[in-house]
C-alpha positions as CSV (number, residue, x, y, z in Angstrom):
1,X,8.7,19.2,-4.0
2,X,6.9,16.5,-6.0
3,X,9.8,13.7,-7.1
4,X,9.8,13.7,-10.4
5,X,10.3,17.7,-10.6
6,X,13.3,17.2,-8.7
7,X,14.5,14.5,-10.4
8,X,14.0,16.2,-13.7
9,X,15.6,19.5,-12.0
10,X,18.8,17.2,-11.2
11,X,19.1,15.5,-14.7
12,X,18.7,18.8,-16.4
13,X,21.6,20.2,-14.5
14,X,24.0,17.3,-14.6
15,X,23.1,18.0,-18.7
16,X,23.8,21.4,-18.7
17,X,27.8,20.7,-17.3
18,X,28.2,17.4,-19.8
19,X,27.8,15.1,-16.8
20,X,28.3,11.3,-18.4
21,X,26.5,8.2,-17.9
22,X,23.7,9.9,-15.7
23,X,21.6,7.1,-14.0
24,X,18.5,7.4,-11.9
25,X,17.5,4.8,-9.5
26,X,14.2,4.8,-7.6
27,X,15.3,3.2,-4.1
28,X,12.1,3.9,-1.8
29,X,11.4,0.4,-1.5
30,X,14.9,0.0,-0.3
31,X,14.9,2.9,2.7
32,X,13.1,5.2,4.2
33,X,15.9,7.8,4.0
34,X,15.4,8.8,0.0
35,X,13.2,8.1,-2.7
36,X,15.9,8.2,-5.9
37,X,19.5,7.9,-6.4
38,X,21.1,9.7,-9.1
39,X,25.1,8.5,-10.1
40,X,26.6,10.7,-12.6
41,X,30.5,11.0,-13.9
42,X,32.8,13.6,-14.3
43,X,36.3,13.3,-16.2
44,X,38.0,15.9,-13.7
45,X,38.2,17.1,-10.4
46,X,37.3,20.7,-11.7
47,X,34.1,19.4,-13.9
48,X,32.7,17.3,-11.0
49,X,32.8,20.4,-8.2
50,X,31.1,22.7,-11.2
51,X,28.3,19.6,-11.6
52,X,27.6,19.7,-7.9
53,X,28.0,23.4,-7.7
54,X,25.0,23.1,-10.7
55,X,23.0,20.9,-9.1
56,X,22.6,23.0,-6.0
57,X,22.2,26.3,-8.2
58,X,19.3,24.6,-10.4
59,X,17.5,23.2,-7.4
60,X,17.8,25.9,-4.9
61,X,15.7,28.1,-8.3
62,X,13.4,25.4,-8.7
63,X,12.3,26.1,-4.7
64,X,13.9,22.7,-3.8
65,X,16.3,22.4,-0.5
66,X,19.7,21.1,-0.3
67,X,20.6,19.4,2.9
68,X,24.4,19.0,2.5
69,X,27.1,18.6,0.2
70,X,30.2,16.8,0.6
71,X,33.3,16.0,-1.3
72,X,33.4,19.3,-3.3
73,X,37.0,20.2,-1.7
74,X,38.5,17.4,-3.7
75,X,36.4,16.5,-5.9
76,X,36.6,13.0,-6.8
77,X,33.5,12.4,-6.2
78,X,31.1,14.8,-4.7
79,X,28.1,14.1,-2.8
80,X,25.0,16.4,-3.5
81,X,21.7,15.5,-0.6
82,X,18.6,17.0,-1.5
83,X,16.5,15.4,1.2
84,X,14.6,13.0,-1.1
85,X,17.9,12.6,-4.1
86,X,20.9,11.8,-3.2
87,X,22.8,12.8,-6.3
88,X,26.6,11.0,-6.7
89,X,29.3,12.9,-8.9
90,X,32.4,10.7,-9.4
91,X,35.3,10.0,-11.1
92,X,34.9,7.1,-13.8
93,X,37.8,5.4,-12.1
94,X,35.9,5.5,-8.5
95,X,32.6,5.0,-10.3
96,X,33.8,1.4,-10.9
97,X,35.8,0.7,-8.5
98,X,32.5,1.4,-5.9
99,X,30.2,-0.1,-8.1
100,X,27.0,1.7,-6.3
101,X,24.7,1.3,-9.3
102,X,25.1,-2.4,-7.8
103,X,23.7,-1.5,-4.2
104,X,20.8,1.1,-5.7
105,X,20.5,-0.1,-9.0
106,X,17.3,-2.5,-8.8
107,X,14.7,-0.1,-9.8
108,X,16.4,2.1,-12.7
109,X,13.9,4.9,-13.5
110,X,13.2,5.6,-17.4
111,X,13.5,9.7,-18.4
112,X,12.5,10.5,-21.3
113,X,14.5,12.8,-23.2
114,X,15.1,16.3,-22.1
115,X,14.7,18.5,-25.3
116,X,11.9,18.5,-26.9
117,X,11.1,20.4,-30.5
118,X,11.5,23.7,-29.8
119,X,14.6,22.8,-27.5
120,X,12.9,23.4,-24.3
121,X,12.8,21.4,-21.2
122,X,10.8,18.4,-21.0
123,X,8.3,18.7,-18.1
124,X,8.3,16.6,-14.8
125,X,5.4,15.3,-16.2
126,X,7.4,13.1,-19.2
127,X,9.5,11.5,-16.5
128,X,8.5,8.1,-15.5
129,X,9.5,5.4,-13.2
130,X,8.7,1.8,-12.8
131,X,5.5,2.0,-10.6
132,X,4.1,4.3,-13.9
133,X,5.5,2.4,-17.0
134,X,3.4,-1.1,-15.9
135,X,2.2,-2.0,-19.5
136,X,-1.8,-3.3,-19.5
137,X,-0.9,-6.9,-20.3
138,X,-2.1,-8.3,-24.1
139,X,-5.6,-9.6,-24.6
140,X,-5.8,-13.4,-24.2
141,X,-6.5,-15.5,-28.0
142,X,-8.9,-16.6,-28.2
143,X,-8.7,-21.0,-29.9
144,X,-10.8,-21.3,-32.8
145,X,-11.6,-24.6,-34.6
């Protein structure tokens, strides 16, 4: 499954349960293991399990695979591996206490926003990430006399 569908797949469902402060980090240049890294927060036990539990629904539809998922007994923070997204559902208290948007945080990816005028979806399409956002630089003044 092409990235940025799965990354929009995963933000979409961390939306639909009121996830908070969802963050997506684009860690390819850091391993080989996963391409993005996706830290969301829960305020309860009960909420994170039913964010994981919707991020495994909404990607299993979307034809995407789910290679584990730990944490969900508990539920302080619940780990969701899609293969290429690891997706991070904590606690706000474990959230800063671990800090991980320090170890996977140095390549944020931009999303644009999700709903668009008649409330759908945005497509994978709208997402981008730093290797797509490079800005053409401004043309060079010319001196006059």
């Amino acid at each position: 499954m092409d990235i940025r569908k799965l990354q929009r797949l995963i933000v979409d469902a961390l939306e639909d349960v009121k996830a908070q402060d969802i963050k997506v980090f684009n860690t390819s240049h850091l391993t080989a293991l996963f391409d993005r890294v996706v830290i969301a927060s829960g305020t309860s036990n009960r909420q994170t399990k039913a964010l994981a539990a919707s991020v495994r629904d909404k990607v299993k539809e979307g034809g995407g695979d789910i290679v584990s998922m730990e944490g969900e007994d508990v539920g302080e923070w619940v780990l969701v591996d899609t293969g290429d997204a690891i997706v991070h559902i904590m606690q706000p208290a474990l959230r800063q206490y671990y800090n991980l948007e320090e170890i996977w945080g140095e390549k944020p990816v931009r999303l644009k926003a999700a709903g668009t005028k008649a409330g759908a979806k945005a497509s994978a399409e709208d997402d981008e990430d730093e290797d797509d956002a490079i800005e053409s630089p401004a043309p060079a003044r010319r001196k006059t006399k």
